[in-house]
C-alpha positions in Angstrom: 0.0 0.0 0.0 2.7 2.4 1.0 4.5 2.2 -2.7 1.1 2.4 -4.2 0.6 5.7 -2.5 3.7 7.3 -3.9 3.2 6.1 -7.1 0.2 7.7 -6.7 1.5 11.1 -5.3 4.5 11.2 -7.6 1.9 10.4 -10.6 -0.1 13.7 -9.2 3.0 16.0 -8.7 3.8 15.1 -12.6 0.4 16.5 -13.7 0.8 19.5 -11.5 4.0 19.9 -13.6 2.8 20.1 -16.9 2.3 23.2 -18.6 -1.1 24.3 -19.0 -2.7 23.8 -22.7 -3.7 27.0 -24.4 -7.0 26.0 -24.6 -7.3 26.3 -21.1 -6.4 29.8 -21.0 -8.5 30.6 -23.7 -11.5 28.8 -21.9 -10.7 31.0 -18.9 -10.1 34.2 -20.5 -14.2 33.5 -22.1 -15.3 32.4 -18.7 -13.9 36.1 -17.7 -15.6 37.8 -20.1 -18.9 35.8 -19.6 -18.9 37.1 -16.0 -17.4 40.3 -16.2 -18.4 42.2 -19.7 -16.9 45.0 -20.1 -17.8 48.3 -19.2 -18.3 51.2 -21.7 -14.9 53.2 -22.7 -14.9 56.5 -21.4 -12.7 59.1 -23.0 -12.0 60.8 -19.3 -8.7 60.3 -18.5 -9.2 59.6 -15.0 -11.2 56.9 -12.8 -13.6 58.8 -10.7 -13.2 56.7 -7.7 -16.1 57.9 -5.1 -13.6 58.7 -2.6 -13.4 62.5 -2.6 -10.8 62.5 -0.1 -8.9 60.6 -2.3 -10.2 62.1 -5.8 -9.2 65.8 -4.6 -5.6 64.9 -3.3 -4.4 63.3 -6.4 -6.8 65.7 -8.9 -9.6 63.9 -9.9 -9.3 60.0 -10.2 -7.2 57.5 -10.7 -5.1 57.8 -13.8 -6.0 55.0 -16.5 -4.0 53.2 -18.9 -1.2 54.0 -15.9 0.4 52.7 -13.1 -0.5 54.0 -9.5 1.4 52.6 -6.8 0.2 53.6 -3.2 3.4 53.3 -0.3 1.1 52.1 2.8 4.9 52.5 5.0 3.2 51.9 8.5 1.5 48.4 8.6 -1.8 50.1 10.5 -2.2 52.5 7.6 -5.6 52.1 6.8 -4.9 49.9 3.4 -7.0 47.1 4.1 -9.9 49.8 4.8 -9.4 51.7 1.3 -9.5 48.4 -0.4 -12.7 47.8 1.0 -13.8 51.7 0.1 -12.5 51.4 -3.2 -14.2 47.9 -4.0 -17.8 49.4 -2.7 -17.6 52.6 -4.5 -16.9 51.0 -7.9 -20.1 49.0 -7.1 -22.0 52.2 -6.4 -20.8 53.8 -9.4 -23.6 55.8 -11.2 -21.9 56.4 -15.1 -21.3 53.0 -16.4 -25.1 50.9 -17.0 -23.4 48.1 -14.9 -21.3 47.9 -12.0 -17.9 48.3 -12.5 -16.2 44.9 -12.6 -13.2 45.1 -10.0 -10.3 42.8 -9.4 -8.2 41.9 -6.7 -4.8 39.9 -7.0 -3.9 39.5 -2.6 -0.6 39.0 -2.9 -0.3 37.3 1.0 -4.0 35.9 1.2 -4.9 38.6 3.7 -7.9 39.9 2.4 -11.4 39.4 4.4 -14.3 40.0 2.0 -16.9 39.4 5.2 -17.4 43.6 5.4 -18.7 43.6 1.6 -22.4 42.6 1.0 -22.9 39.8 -1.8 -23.8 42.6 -4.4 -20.0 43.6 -4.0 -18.8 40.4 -4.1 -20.8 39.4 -7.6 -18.9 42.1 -9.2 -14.9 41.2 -7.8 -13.0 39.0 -9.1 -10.6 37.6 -5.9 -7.4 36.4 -7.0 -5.6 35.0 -3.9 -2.0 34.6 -4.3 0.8 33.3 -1.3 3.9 35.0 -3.2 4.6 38.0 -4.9 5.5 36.5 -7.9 2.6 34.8 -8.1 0.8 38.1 -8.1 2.5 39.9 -10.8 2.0 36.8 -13.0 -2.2 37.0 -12.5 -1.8 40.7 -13.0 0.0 40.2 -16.3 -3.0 37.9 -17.4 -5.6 39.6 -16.0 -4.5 43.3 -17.8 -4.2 41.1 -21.2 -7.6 39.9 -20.5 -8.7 43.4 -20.9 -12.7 43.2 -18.8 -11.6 45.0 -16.0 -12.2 48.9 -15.3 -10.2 48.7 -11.9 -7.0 46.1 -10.9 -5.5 46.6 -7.4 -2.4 44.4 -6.7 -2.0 44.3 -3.3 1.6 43.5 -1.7 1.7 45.4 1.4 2.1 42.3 3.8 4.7 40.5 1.4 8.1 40.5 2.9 10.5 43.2 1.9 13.1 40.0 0.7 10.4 38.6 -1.9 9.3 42.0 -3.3 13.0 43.0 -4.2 13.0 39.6 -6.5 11.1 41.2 -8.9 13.0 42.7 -11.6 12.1 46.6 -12.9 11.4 44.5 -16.1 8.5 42.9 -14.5 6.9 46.6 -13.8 7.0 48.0 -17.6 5.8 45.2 -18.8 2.6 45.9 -16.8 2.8 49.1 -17.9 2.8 48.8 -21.7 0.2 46.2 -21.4 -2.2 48.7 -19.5 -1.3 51.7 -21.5 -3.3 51.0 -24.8 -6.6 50.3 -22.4 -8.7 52.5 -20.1 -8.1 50.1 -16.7 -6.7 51.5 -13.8 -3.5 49.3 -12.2 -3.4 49.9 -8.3 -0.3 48.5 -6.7 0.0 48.6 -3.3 3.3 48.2 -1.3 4.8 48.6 1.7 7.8 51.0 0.2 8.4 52.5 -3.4 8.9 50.1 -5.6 7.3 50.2 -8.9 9.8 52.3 -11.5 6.9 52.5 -13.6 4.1 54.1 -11.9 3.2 57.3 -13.1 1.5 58.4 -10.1 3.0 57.5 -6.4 1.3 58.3 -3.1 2.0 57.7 0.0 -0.8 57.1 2.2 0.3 58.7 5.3 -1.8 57.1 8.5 -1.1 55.6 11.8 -4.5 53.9 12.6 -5.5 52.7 16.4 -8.7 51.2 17.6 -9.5 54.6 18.6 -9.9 55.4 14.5 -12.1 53.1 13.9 -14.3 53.7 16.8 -14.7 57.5 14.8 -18.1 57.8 12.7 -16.9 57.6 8.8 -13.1 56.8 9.5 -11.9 55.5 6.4 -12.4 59.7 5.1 -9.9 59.9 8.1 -7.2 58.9 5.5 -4.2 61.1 4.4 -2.4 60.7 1.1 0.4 63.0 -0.1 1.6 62.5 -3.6 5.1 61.4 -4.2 5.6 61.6 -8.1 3.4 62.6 -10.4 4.3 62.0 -14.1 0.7 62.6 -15.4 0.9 65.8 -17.2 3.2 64.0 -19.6 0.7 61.0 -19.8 -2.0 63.1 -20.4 -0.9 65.0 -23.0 0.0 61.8 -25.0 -3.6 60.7 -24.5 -4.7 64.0 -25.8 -2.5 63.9 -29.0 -3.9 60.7 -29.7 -7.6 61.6 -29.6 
């Protein structure tokens, strides 16, 4: 019995190892846009979030077809809260006919969907990853997939050692596949990271029990911009309209 079982376990490790068929991808990438159709195009160059405390501070929205990495440096920084914002505000969005479809890659399985009400949840797609590079590789499917208005990659909780594996290559990649679309790519880290991102902030908070305890504490949140390289992205966008 015992070598039957590691026939058996060696005979499942060798599946695991093969690479997956392209049908298979190409069966997921339909299922995706089965469940998530996509939203209308807007010509806006921005992605009105909902969060005016978070709208006004970096001038309007979200940049598309960009890059926006947000530096959470303090580990009770309210991140986990703005997720949650972020993810119900999209669903409560009045300009597109249907919700906007959101997705989340959790690059350390932390994420704790309990807060968000079923009608959040229909529209989120909930990648949960263990490693950061498993992260970047659903975010490099999921932006060539093309259905989603809003990606947020989160990696604040990934150790420091594992993020610094990822090469700078890694990042414009992401880039160039974002910046032909109108998607928003949200990349949250622990400390500046992403050589690509056209807008950094850093989301500067030091939350206690106290906070939460406050009536309406996630507009409690303070963001100060770090690098903007919009004007230059917007006025490519505008030549090419």
């Amino acid at each position: 019995m015992a070598a039957s079982g590691k026939v058996d376990d060696s005979t499942r490790a060798a599946r695991l190892r093969r690479p997956v068929p392209a049908s298979s991808v190409v069966d997921l990438r339909n299922l995706l846009a089965e469940r998530f159709p996509h939203a209308p195009a807007s010509a806006e160059g921005r992605l009105i979030t909902g969060l005016s405390f978070l709208d006004q501070t970096i001038g309007g929205g979200l940049p598309k077809g960009a890059i926006t990495e947000l530096i959470s440096p303090q580990v009770s920084a309210g991140s986990a809260s703005l997720i949650h914002a972020l993810i119900q505000a999209q669903r409560g969005a009045v300009v597109p006919v249907v919700p906007r479809p959101v997705a989340l890659i959790d690059g350390r399985d932390s994420f704790d969907p309990q807060p968000l009400g079923n009608a959040c949840l229909r529209h989120l797609l909930w990648v949960r990853c263990n490693k950061a590079f498993e992260a970047i590789k659903a975010a490099d499917l999921l932006l060539r997939d093309g259905n989603f208005t809003l990606l947020i990659v989160d990696l604040v909780l990934n150790p420091p050692e594992e993020l610094r594996k990822i090469p700078q290559t890694s990042w414009y990649r992401l880039q160039r596949l974002v910046e032909p679309t109108s998607a928003v790519c949200l990349v949250l880290t622990h400390q500046s990271m992403v050589g690509s991102a056209q807008l950094k902030i850093v989301l500067e908070n030091l939350w206690t029990l106290e906070t939460f305890e406050k009536d309406n504490a996630i507009s409690r949140l303070q963001f100060r911009i770090q690098r903007s390289h919009l004007s230059r992205l917007e006025s490519a966008m505008a030549g090419a309209s």
